[in-house]
C-alpha positions as CSV (number, residue, x, y, z in Angstrom):
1,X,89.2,130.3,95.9
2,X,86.0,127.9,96.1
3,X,82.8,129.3,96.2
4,X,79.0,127.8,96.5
5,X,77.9,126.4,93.4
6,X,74.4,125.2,92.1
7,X,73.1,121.8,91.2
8,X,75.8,120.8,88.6
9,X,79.1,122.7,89.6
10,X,80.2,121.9,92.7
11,X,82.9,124.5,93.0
12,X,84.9,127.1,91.0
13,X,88.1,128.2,91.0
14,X,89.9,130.9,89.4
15,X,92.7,130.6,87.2
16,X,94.8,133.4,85.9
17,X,91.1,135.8,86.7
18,X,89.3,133.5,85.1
19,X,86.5,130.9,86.8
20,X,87.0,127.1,86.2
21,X,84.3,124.9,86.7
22,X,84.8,121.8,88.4
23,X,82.4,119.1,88.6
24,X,81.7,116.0,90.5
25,X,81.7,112.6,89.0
26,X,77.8,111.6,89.4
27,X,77.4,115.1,87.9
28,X,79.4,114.4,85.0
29,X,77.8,110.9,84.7
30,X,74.5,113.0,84.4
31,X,75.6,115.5,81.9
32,X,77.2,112.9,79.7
33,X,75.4,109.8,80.2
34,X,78.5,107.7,80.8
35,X,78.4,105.8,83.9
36,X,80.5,106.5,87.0
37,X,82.0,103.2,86.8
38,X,83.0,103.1,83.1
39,X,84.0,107.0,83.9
40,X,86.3,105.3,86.7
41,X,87.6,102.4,84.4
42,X,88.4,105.1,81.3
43,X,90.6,107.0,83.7
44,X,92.4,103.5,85.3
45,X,93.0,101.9,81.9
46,X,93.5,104.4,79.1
47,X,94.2,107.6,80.9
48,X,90.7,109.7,79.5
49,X,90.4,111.8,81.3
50,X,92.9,112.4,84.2
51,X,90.7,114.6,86.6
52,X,92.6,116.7,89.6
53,X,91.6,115.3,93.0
54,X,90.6,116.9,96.3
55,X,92.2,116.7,99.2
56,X,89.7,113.7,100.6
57,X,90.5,112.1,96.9
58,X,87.5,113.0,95.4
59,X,87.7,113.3,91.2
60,X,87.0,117.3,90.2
61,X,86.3,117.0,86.2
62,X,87.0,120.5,84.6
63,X,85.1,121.7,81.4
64,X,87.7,120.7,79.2
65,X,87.8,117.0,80.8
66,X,83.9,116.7,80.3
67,X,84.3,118.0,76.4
68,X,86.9,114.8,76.4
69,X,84.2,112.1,77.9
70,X,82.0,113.5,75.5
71,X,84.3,113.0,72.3
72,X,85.3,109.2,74.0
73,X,81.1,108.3,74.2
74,X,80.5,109.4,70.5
75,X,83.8,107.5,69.5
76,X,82.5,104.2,71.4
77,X,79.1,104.8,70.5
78,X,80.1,105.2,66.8
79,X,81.7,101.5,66.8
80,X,85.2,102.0,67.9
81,X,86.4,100.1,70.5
82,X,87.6,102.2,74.0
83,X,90.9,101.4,73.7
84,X,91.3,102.7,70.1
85,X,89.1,105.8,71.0
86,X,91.6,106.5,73.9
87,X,94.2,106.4,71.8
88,X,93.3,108.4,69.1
89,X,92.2,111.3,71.7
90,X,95.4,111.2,73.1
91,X,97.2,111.3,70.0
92,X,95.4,114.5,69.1
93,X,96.8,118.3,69.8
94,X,94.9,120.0,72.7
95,X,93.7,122.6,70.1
96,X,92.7,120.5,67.2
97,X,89.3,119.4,66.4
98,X,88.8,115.7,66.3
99,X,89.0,113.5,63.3
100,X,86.2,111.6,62.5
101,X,86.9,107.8,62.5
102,X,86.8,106.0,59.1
103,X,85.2,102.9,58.4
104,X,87.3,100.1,59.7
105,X,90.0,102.4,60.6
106,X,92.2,100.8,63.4
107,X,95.3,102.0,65.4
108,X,98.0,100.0,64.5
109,X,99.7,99.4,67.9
110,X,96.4,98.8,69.8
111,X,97.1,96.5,72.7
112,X,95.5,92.8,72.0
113,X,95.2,92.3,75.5
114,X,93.5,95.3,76.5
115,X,91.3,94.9,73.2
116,X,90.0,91.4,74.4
117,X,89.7,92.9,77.6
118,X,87.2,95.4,76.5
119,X,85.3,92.6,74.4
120,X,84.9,90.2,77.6
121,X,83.3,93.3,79.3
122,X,80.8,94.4,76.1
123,X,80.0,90.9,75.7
124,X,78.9,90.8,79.3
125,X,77.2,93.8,79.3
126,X,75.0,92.5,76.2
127,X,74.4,89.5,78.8
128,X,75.4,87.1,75.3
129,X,76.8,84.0,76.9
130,X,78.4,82.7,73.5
131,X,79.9,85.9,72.5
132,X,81.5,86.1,76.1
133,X,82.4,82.2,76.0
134,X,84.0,83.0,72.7
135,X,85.8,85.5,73.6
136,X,87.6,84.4,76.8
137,X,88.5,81.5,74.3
138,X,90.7,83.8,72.7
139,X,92.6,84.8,74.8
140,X,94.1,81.9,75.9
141,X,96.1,82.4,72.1
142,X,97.6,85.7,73.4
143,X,100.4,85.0,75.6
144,X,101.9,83.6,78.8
145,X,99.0,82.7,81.3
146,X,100.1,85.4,83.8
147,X,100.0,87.8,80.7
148,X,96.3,87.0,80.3
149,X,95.3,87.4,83.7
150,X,96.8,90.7,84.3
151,X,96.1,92.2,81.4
152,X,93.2,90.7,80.0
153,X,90.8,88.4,82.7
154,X,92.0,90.3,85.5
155,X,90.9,94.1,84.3
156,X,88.2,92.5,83.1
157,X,86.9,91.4,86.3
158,X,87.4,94.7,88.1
159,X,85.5,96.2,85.5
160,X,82.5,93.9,85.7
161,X,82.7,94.7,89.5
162,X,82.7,98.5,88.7
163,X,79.7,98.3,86.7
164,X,77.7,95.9,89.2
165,X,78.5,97.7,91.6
166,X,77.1,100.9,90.0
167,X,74.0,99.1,89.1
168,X,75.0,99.1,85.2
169,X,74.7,95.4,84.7
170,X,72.5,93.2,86.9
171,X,74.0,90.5,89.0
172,X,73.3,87.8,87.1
173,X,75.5,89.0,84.2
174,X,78.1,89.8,86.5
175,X,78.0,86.3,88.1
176,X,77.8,85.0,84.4
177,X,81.5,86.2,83.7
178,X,82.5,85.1,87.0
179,X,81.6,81.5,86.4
180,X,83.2,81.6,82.6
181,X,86.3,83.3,83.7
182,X,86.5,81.8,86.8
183,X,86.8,78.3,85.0
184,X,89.2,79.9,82.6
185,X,91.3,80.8,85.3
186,X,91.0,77.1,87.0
187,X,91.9,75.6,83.5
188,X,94.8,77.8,83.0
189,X,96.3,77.4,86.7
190,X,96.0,73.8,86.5
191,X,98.1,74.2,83.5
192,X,100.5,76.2,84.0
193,X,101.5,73.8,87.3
194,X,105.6,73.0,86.8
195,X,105.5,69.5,86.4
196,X,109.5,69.5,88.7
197,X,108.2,72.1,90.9
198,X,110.9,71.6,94.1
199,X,108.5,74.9,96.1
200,X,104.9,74.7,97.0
201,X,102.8,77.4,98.0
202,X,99.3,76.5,99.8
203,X,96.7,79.9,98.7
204,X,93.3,80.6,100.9
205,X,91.3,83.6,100.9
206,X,90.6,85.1,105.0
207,X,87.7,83.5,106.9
208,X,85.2,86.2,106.0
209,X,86.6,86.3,102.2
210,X,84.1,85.2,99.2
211,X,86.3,86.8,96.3
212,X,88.5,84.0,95.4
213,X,89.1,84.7,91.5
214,X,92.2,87.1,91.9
215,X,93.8,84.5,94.2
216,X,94.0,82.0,91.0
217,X,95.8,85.1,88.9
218,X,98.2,84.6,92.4
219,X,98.9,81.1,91.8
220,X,99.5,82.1,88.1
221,X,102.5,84.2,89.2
222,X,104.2,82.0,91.7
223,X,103.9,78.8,88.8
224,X,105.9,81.0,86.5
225,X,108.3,82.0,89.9
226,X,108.4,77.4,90.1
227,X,105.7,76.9,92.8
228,X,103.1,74.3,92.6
229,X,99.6,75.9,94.0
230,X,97.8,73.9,97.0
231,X,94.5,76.1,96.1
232,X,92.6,75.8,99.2
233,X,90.0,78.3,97.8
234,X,87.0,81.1,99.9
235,X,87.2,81.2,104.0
236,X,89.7,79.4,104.9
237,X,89.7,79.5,108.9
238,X,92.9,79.8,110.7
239,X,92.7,76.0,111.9
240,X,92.4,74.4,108.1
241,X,95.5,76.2,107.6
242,X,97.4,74.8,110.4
243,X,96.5,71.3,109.2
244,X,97.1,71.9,105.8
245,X,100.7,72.9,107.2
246,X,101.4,70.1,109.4
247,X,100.4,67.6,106.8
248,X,101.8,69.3,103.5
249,X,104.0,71.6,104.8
250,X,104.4,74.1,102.1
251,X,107.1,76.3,101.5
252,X,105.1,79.5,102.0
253,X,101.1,80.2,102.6
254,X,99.5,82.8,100.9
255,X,96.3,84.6,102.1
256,X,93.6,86.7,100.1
257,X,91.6,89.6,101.9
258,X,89.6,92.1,99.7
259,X,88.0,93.8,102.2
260,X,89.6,94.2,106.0
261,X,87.7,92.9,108.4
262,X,86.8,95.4,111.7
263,X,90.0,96.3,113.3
264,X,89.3,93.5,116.4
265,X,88.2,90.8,113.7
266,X,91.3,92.0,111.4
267,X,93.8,91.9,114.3
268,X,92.0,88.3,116.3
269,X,92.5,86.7,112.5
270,X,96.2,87.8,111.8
271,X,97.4,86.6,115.1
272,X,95.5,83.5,114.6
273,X,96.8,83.0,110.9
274,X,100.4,83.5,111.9
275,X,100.2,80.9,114.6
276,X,98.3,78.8,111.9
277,X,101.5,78.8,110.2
278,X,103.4,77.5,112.7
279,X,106.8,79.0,111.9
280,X,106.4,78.6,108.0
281,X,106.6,81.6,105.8
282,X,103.1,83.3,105.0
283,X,102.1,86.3,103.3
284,X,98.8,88.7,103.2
285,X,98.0,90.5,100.1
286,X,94.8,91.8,98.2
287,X,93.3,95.6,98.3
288,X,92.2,94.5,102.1
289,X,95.8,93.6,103.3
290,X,97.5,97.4,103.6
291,X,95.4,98.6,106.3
292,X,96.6,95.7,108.4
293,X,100.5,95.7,107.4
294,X,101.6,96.5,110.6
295,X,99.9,93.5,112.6
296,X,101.3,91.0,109.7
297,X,104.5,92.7,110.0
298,X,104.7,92.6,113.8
299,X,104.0,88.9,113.4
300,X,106.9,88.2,110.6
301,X,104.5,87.9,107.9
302,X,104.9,89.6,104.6
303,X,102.6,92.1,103.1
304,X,102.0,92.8,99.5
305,X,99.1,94.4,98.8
306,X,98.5,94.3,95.2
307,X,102.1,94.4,94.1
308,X,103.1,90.8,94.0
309,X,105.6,91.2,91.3
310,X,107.3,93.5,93.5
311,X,107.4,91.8,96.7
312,X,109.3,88.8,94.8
313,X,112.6,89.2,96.4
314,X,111.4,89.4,100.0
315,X,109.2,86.2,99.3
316,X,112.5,84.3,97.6
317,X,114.4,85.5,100.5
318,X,112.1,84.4,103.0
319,X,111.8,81.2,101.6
320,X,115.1,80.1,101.3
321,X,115.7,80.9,105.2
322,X,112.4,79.1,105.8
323,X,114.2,76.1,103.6
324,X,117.7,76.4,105.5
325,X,115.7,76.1,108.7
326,X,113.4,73.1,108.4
327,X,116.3,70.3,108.9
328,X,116.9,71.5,112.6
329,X,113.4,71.9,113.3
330,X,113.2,68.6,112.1
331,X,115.6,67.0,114.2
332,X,115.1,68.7,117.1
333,X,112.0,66.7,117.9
334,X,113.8,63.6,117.2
């Protein structure tokens, strides 16, 4: 049963005869002094807390899941870095009181990535260019460059977007990271490019798209799949496609879109992108593309939203048809 609540529950309900308050997140971001958006990223990335959701989606926090923000703030404030509070949190019994952290004191399997992660963010919330340069330096000793985008500049980036746009960093700092991890991306695509590549993929953000940074982690992916990336970069029109694929003619075009455009605009600019294309194999992905997967669909394009990795087959599939096909196109207009 819900029932009217004051300023700082929004609702109760009872469990077993006794009342359980639920709260909303800006309330909890009041009564802890944690933002929304770093509430939002401790939930995505480390699992602290897991709130219960409405029916519209909307986070409910319980009691106990504020008492757990609350232990993560003094952890972090204390010096320890998110990841490691998380983790220790988690490790504890529901009932047991929480170990203070010692001096130094680490968890040994702490994720590297995740770690560096959280620095990049810090450094940029400090608005410390040299610490933040430093730091994306780093990375690049972790791993494979489509290990550091997705699990280091990638959730670093959304993070940085959460907090601008909560108002927790200014723009400035958030168009500081941008400009030092968007060059790290550039440096890393450009070398992660096979040098035999036989497959070329041309990647454009939509006309109305500005966010072009998670469209370099996309050429990442398909250079370790054997493509070479044609980057083509923020609004792209429909027509610079269709010369790009009369001249080039990649194996397969791959569009951005962050945001859908209005249903007319969205619709007008899928039909024009598939004719763009001219026959060749295309794709639409990005948090923007799901709402119009039944227009790219209906026009034999693929749609992947933000699951790349798993659309792999259907892309390899596609392609090699697309391959088999180009000799008789070809010698049909001779």
């Amino acid at each position: 049963m819900n029932v009217a609540c004051g300023q700082y529950k929004v609702c109760t309900k009872f469990d077993k005869g006794f009342p359980l308050s639920l709260y909303r997140i800006r309330t909890v971001s009041e009564l802890t002094g944690v933002s929304s958006a770093t509430l939002r990223a401790w939930e995505r990335r480390y699992g602290v807390p897991a709130p219960s959701r409405t029916p519209s989606a909307y986070r409910l926090y319980s009691d106990e899941d504020v008492a757990l923000i609350v232990k993560m703030r003094d952890l972090v404030k204390s010096g320890m870095a998110p990841a490691e509070s998380a983790r220790l949190l988690l490790s504890e019994p529901a009932s047991a009181p929480l170990a203070a952290p010692t001096p130094g004191g680490v968890v040994a399997d702490i994720d590297p990535f995740m770690a560096a992660s959280d620095r990049i963010v810090e450094a940029t919330r400090r608005f410390d260019p040299d610490a933040l340069e430093e730091e994306v330096s780093k990375t690049l000793t972790l791993g494979t460059a489509v290990a550091i985008f997705e699990r280091t500049i990638g959730p670093a980036l959304r993070e940085i977007g959460d907090l601008w746009h909560a108002g927790s960093i200014t723009v400035a700092q958030e168009h500081l990271a941008s400009n030092v991890l968007g060059g790290t991306l550039i440096h890393l695509l450009r070398l992660a490019q096979p040098a035999d590549a036989t497959r070329r993929i041309a990647l454009a953000c939509f006309a109305d798209e500005d966010h072009v940074l998670g469209l370099y982690g996309v050429g990442l992916r398909f250079a370790s799949w054997g493509f070479r990336t044609l980057m083509l970069g923020a609004r792209t029109p429909p027509p610079a496609i269709a010369r790009v694929v009369d001249s080039l003619q990649p194996d397969i075009v791959g569009l951005s879109v962050t945001i859908p455009p209005p249903a007319p605009r969205a619709r007008e600019l899928v039909d024009a992108y598939a004719d763009a294309c001219r026959g060749a194999a295309w794709l639409i992905g990005g948090d923007g593309a799901e709402p119009m997967r039944g227009w790219i669909e209906d026009r034999g394009g693929i749609c992947v939203g933000r699951d790349l990795a798993g659309a792999r087959q259907t892309i390899e599939r596609v392609v090699a048809a697309q391959k088999r096909r180009r000799p008789q196109r070809a010698s049909g207009k001779d």
